[in-house]
C-alpha positions, 0 to 999 in steps of 0.5 A: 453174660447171657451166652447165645446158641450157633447153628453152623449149616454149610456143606464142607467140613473143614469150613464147618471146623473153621467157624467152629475154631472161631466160635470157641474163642468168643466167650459169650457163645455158648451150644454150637450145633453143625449141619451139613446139607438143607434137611439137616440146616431145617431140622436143627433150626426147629430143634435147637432154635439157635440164637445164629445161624451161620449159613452157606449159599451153596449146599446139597438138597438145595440152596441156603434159601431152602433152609429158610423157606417156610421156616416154622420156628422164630427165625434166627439172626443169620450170618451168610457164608458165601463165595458170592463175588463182592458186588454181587453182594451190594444188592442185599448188604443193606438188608442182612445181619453181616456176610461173610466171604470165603476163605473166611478171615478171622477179624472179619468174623468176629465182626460179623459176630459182634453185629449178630451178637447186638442184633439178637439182643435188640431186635424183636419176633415181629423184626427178625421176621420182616428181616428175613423176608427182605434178606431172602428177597434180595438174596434171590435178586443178587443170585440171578444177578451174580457174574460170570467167574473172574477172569483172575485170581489174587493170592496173598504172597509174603504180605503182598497180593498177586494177581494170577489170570486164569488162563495161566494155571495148569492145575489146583491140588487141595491141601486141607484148608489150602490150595496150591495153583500151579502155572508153568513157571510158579506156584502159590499156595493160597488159604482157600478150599478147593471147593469154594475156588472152583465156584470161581472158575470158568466152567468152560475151562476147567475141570475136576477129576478128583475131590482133590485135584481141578485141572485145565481142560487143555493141559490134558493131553492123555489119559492113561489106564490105571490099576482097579479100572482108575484113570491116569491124566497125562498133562503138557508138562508131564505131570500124572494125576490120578481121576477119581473114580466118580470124576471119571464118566464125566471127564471121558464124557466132557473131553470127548465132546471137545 
């Protein structure tokens, strides 16, 4: 069995470890190479020239598409990794080898795996090339036409999906690859990072005070001095949650705005 190179590009590292988890149990992947932002995606691309990329959308130095652009080597069959909502993603599905959604379910990514597996073995240069032309024209099409973020949130319970509205919840800690959503009355914990559930929040209603930690803009009611010039956020129920250090000009600066 011929075994296929990976390259891995997205920004989070425990969604990087995730991927790579998964890869390791398909026998016919063989080099797994990682990278963390655009330049590093570009660099590895042209070095390794792996078989498939798994690209995320969002990364520093740019988007996905950055990685992509004026791409020297023979371009690799790619699997995007993405927090696009699922009709955004209708605009191009046709179009790319395979998508995947974050949090990333396993069966789903084997068969996205599987779909790249057969495309590499099939697919010819001059293929791969009119492939990626048509995958990053209509990436940048559903990109512009991407919605505002949802209105609510479905967390799996026990084998059933609730719904929680986004005005119900107070605040969001990370737990490595979890979350946990807190509301006045419950909490849930929900197999997703905090970064991808924050590109799915409204903007205009949230805010991030520390890597770990996203709060609702109104359940702040003090902020309080801490020790090392740090920030204490005081909310409604009484709950304290320290600010980061970087979180905080930006979160004295938003708030004083309101």
């Amino acid at each position: 069995m011929n075994r296929l190179n990976i390259l891995v590009a997205d920004d989070e590292p425990l969604a990087r470890r995730r991927l790579v988890r998964l890869l390791h149990k398909l026998e016919w992947v063989g080099d797994i190479d990682e990278a963390a932002d655009v330049a590093e995606a570009r660099l590895k691309l042209a070095e390794a020239r792996p078989d498939v990329l798994l690209l995320d959308i969002q990364m520093p130095g740019g988007d996905g598409f950055a990685v992509l652009d004026q791409l020297q080597c023979e371009p690799p069959c790619i699997v995007f990794v993405t927090a696009f909502d699922h009709h955004a993603l209708r605009a191009f599905e046709v179009n790319a080898i395979d998508y995947l959604t974050k949090p990333i379910d396993a069966a789903r990514f084997n068969q996205a795996m599987e779909r790249a597996r057969q495309a590499v073995a099939s697919r010819g240069h001059a293929d791969r090339v009119a492939e990626l032309q048509e995958v990053v024209a209509a990436l940048k099409r559903a990109l512009k036409q991407q919605p505002k973020p949802a209105g609510e949130l479905w967390v799996k319970v026990r084998g059933e999906h609730i719904r929680i509205p986004q005005e119900k919840i107070i605040r969001i800690q990370a737990e490595r690859d979890y979350v946990r959503i807190h509301l006045p009355d419950a909490e849930y914990l929900h197999h997703e990072t905090l970064n991808a559930l924050e590109q799915r929040l409204n903007p205009d209603d949230f805010i991030r005070i520390h890597r770990g930690t996203i709060l609702r803009r109104n359940a702040i009611i003090r902020l309080k001095p801490a020790p090392f010039a740090a920030l204490i956020a005081q909310l409604a129920d009484g709950t304290e949650c320290r600010v980061g250090r970087t979180y905080a000009p930006t979160l004295r600066g938003l708030l004083g705005k309101r």
